[in-house]
C-alpha positions, -999 to +999 in steps of 0.1 A: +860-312-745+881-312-712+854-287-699+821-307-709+835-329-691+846-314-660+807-306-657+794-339-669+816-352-635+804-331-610+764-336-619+771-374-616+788-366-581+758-346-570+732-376-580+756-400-567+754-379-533+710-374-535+710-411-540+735-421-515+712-400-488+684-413-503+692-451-499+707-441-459+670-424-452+656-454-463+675-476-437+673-459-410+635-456-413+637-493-420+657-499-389+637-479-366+604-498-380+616-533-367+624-523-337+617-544-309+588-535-286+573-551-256+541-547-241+536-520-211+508-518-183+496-483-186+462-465-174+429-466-196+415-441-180+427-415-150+436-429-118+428-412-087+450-411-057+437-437-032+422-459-057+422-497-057+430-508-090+409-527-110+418-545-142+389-525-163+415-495-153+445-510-175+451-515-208+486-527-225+508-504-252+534-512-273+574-498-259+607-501-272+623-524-260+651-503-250+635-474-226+609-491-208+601-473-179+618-482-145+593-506-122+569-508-156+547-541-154+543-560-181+513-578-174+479-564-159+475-587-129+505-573-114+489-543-108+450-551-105+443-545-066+472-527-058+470-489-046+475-459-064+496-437-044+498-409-072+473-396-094+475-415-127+463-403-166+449-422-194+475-436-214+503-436-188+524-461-174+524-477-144+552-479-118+559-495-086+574-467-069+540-452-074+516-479-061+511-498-026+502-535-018+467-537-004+467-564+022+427-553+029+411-533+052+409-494+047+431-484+013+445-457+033+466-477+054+481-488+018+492-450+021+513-447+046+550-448+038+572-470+060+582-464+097+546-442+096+513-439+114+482-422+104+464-404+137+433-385+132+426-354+152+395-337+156+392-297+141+365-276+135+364-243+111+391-226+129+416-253+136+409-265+100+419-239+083+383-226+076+388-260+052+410-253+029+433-282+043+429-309+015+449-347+013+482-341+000+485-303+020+515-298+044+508-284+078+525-275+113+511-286+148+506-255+173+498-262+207+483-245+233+482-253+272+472-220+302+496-222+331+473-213+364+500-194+378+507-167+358+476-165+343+495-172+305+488-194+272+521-210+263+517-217+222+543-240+208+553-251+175+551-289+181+555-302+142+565-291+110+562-302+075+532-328+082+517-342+056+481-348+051+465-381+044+428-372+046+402-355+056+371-369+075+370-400+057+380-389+022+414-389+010+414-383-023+433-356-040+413-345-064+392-316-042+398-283-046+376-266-028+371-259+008+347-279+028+344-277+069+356-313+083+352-327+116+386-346+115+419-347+096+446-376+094+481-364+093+510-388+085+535-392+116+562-410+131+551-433+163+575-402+181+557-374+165+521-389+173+531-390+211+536-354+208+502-350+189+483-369+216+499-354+245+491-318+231+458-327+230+454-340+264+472-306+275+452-283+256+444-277+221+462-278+190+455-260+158+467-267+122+488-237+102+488-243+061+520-243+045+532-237+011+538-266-008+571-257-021+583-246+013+593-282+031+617-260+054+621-269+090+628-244+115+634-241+148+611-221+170+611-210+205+581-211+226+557-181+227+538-170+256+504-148+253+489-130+284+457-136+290+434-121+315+418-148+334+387-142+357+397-142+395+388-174+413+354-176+430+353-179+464+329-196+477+302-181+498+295-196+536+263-189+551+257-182+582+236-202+598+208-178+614+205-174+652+189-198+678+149-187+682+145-175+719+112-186+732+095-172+763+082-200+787+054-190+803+046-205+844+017-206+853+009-195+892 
């Protein structure tokens, strides 16, 4: 007797435990239904870099409440017209840190962080980079001036780590492949594009390609290259050709 009913106890403890887990399942799946959500501003479709966006572009999800993402709008024309400074995908929310105000105008100067200019300077196959240099590419500034007086090119390392905005007039992000420009926009400091300008007007400049996980500065010393230059021409003087001597003839 003492033994049925030692077992009779511990199979009413055992459904008393499935049906205590049962019922705690229940509310927490309960809880987490009536959760509070609010609605979101997030992409319709993808987003390029660049882009002005247009309200056709959004759509509004459902978020909890409770991890909405940080500078996440809430309605759609908080965002229509503003600048996409990163590339954005269907179904993702937007953020301010990842936008620009567009004032008008060109929607890359809506690109160009604070304290920042955009200078354009002319390249061509070799300076470019054969083309590979795409918006969103790192590059340093080389410059190149002769000194007359030891017959030398002096090449510098003028900038480092400059990013860049565009090429010709394109600067979106989503090329990747080569293509031979006629001009590329880097993003500078007004100190950094005195530097740019001056090269230029001393020589010429060319653009190296960097890594895009290497953002390290360094510093570099300047190099010089000896370069044979053809002797100067002197100029030839011609002699002017002698007085004609003419015989007078007198008549007797």
């Amino acid at each position: 007797m003492n033994k049925r009913f030692i077992i009779m106890l511990g199979i009413a403890l055992v459904l008393a435990f499935f049906a205590a887990k049962m019922v705690n399942d229940f509310l927490i799946q309960n809880r987490a239904s009536t959760k509070t959500t609010v609605p979101v501003v997030a992409a319709a479709v993808d987003i390029p870099y660049g882009a002005k966006i247009e309200e056709q572009q959004l759509k509004l999800i459902d978020w909890p409440s409770d991890s909405v993402p940080p500078g996440a709008f809430n309605n759609k024309d908080q965002v229509v017209n503003k600048v996409a400074k990163n590339n954005f995908y269907a179904g993702e929310p937007l953020s301010e840190k990842r936008m620009s105000v567009y004032t008008g105008g060109s929607t890359l100067s809506a690109l160009i962080n604070k304290d920042y200019r955009a200078i354009s300077v002319r390249v061509d196959d070799v300076v470019g980079v054969a083309g590979f240099i795409l918006p969103g590419n790192y590059v340093d500034v080389l410059a190149t001036k002769m000194d007359r007086v030891s017959n030398q090119a002096l090449t510098q390392t003028k900038l480092q780590n400059i990013k860049v905005l565009a090429v010709d007039q394109d600067a979106s992000h989503e090329k990747d492949k080569p293509a031979i420009v006629r001009a590329v926009t880097l993003e500078l400091r007004p100190e950094q594009a005195e530097i740019v300008v001056g090269a230029m007007q001393e020589g010429t400049i060319q653009l190296t390609l960097r890594n895009p996980e290497d953002n390290q500065v360094v510093n570099v010393k300047e190099k010089v290259e000896k370069i044979a230059l053809p002797p100067p021409s002197i100029p030839v003087v011609k002699k002017a050709p002698p007085p004609k001597k003419f015989l007078k003839v007198i008549p007797w």
